[in-house]
C-alpha positions in Angstrom: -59.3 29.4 -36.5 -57.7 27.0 -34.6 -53.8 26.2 -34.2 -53.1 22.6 -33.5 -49.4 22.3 -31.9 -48.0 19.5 -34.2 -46.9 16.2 -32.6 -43.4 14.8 -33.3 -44.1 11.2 -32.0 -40.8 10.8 -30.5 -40.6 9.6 -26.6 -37.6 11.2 -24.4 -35.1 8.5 -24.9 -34.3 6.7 -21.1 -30.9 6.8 -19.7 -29.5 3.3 -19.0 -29.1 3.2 -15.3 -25.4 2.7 -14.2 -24.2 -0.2 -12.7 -22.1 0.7 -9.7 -20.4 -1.3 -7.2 -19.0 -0.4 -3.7 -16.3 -2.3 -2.7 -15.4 -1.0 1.1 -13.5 -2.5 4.5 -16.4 -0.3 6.9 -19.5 -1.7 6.9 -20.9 1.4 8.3 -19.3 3.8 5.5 -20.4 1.0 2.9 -23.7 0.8 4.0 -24.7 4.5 3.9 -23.2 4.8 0.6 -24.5 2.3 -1.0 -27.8 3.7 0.7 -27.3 7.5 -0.6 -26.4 5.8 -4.3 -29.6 3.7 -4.3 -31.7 6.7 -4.2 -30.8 8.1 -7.5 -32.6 6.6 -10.3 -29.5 6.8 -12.5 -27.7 4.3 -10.6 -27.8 0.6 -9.7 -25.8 -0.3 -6.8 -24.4 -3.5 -4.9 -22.0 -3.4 -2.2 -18.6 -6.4 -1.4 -16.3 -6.4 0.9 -12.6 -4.9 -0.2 -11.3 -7.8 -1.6 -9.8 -9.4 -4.8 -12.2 -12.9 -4.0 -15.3 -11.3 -3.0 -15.5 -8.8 -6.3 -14.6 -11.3 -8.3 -17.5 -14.1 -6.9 -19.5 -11.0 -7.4 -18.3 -10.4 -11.5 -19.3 -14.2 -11.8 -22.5 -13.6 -12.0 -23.6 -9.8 -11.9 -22.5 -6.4 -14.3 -20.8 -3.7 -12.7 -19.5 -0.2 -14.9 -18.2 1.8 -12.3 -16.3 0.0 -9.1 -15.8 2.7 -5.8 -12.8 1.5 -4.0 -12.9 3.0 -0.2 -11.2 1.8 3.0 -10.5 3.1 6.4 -6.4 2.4 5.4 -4.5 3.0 2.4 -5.9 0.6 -0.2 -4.2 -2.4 -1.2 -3.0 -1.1 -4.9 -3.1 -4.7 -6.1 -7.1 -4.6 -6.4 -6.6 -1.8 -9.0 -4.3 -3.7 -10.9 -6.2 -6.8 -10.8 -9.4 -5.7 -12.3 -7.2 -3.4 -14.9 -6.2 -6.8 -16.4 -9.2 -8.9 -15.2 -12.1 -6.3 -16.1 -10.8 -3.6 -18.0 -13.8 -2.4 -19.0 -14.9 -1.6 -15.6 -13.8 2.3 -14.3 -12.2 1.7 -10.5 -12.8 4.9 -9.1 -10.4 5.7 -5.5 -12.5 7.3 -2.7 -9.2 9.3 -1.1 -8.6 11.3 2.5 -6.9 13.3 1.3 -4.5 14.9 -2.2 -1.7 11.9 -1.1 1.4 12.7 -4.0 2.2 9.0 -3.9 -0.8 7.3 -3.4 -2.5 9.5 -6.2 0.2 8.5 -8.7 0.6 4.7 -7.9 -3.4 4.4 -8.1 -3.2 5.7 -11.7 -0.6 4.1 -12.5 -2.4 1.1 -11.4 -5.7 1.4 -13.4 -7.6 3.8 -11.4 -9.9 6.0 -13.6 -11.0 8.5 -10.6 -9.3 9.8 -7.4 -12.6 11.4 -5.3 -11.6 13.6 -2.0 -15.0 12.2 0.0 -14.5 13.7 3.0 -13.4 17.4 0.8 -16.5 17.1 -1.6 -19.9 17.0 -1.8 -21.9 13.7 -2.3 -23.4 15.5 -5.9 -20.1 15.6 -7.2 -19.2 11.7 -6.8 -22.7 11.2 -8.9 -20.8 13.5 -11.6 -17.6 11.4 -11.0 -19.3 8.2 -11.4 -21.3 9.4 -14.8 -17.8 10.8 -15.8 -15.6 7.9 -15.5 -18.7 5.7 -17.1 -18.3 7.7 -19.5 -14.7 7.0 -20.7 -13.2 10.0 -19.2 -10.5 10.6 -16.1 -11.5 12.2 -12.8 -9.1 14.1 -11.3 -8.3 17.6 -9.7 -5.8 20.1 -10.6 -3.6 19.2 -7.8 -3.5 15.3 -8.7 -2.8 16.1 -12.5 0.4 18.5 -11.4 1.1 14.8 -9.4 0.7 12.9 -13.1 2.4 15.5 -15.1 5.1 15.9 -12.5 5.8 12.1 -12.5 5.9 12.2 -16.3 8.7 14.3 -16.1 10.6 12.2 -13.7 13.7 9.7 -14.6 12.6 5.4 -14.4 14.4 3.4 -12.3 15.7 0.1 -13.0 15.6 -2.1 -9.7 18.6 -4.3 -9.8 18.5 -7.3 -8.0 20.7 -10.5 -7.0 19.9 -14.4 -7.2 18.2 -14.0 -4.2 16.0 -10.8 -5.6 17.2 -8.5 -2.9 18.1 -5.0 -4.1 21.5 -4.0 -5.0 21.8 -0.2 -5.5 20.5 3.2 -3.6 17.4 4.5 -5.7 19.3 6.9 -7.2 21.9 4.5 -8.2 19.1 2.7 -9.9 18.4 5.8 -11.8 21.6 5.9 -12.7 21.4 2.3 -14.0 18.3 2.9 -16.1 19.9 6.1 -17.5 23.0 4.1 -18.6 21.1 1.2 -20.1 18.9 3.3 -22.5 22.5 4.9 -24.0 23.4 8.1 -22.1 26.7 9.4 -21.1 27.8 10.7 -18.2 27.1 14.3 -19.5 23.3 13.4 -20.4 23.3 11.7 -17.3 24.2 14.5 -15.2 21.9 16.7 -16.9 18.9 14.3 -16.6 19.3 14.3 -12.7 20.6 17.8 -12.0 23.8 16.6 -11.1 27.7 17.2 -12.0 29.2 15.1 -14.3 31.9 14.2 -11.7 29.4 13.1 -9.5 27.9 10.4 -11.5 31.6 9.2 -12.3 31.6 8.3 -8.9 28.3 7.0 -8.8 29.5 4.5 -11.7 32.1 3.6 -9.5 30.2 2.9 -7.0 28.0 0.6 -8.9 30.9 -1.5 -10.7 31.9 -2.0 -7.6 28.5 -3.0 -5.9 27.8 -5.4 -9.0 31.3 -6.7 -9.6 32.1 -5.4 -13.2 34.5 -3.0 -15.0 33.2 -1.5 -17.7 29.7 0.2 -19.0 28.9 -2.2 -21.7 29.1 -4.9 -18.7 26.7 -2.5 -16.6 24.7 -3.1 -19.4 24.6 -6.7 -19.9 24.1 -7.1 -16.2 20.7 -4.6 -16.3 19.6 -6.6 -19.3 20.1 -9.9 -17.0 19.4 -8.8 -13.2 17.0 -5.7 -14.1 13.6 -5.1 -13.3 12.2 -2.1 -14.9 10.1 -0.2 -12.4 7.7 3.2 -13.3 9.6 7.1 -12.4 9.4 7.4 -9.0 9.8 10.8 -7.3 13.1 12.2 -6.4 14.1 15.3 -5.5 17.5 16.4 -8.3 19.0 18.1 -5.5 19.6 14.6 -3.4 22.7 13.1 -4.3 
C-alpha cells in the first residue's frame, strides 16, 4: 500500500522587490552601494546625486519606497523635509558617522524614518533597516531614542523676531517667552526650567525691556505678533 503525500496546489507567494534609491554626494560611496544593494534580489536600486532637483527629475518618472540619504558632510536637513511633504509615502532613511544628539533629533524631526551607523554596522543590517522602514516602522538605536525621548521632555522655544527678522532674545529667554505665552507663572516657570522664581523675574525684566513693553499680557500680544514657534531644543536647566 502506497501513501501518496497530498498536494495543496498553492505556490510560495513572491515578495515584491523593494524600490530603493540612493541619494549620495561620493560617487565612489554611491557606487559601491548601490552595487552591494543590486545583488540582493529583494531590492531594486537607482542611485542621484544629493540633491532636492535631481530626486525629484528622478520621482517624475520612476517609484522609489525607501530613499538612503548619505554624504561625506552633515546633510542638508531640508532634503528630509522636502520629500516629507512632497513624497510622504517614501521612508528617507539617514546613513550617519556617528550617534550625533543634534543631528539625530533634527533628522526626525524632519521626516527621517531611519538613522543607520554605516561605518558602526554591518551591511546585513541596513537590508533589515531598509525592509523595516518599508515596512512602516522606525529605525533607530537605543541611544538615538534616549535623544527623542529626552527632547520630548524638553521646553519649546518661541523665536522672537523684529521687522527685519533678526532675533531678539537669548535662547533661554525665548524659553521663557514660549513658557509665558502658553499661561504659566513665574512659579510654573521656574519649575519648568529648574530655575528660582526670582530668577525668571529678572529674566521678565530683561525681556520687557528688550521688546519695549510693560506688562505680561503685552508679552503676550507681541509673541502672538513677532513669534515664530520653533521645536524643544536642548538646554541644559542648570544654564541660566
Amino acid at each position: 500500500m502506497r501513501s501518496a503525500k497530498q498536494s495543496t496546489g498553492t505556490r510560495p507567494v513572491a515578495t515584491e522587490a523593494v524600490q530603493v534609491v540612493v541619494a549620495d554626494s561620493g560617487l565612489i560611496q554611491s557606487q559601491l552601494l548601490t552595487r552591494a544593494l543590486k545583488s540582493r534580489r529583494d531590492f531594486q536600486v537607482s542611485a542621484v546625486a544629493l540633491e532636492t532637483s535631481a530626486l525629484h527629475n528622478f520621482m517624475q518618472s520612476n517609484h522609489a519606497d525607501v530613499v538612503l540619504i548619505a554624504g561625506n558632510q552633515l546633510p542638508d536637513l531640508s532634503l528630509l523635509r522636502w520629500l516629507r511633504v512632497s513624497y510622504p509615502k517614501i521612508a528617507p532613511v539617514l546613513l550617519a558617522e556617528n550617534d550625533d544628539r543634534e543631528l539625530v533629533v533634527n533628522a526626525l524631526r524632519a521626516g527621517a524614518k531611519g538613522i543607520f551607523l554605516f561605518t558602526q554596522t554591518p551591511f546585513a543590517m541596513l537590508c533589515k533597516c531598509i525592509h523595516c522602514v518599508f515596512r512602516g516602522e522606525v529605525w533607530i538605536n537605543s541611544q538615538q531614542m534616549n535623544y527623542v525621548l529626552d527632547a520630548l521632555s524638553e521646553v519649546p522655544t518661541l523665536r522672537v523676531v523684529n521687522s527685519t527678522g533678526r532675533s531678539l532674545l537669548t535662547p533661554r529667554e525665548e524659553q521663557v517667552v514660549a513658557l509665558v505665552a502658553d499661561g504659566l507663572t513665574n512659579r510654573g516657570v521656574a519649575v519648568e526650567l529648574g530655575l528660582s522664581e526670582h530668577t525668571i523675574k529678572k529674566y521678565l525684566l530683561r525681556i520687557f525691556d528688550k521688546l519695549g513693553i510693560s506688562s505680561r499680557v503685552e508679552l503676550v500680544l507681541y509673541a502672538v505678533s513677532h513669534g515664530e514657534n520653533r521645536p524643544a531644543e536642548w538646554m541644559p536647566t542648570s544654564n541660566a
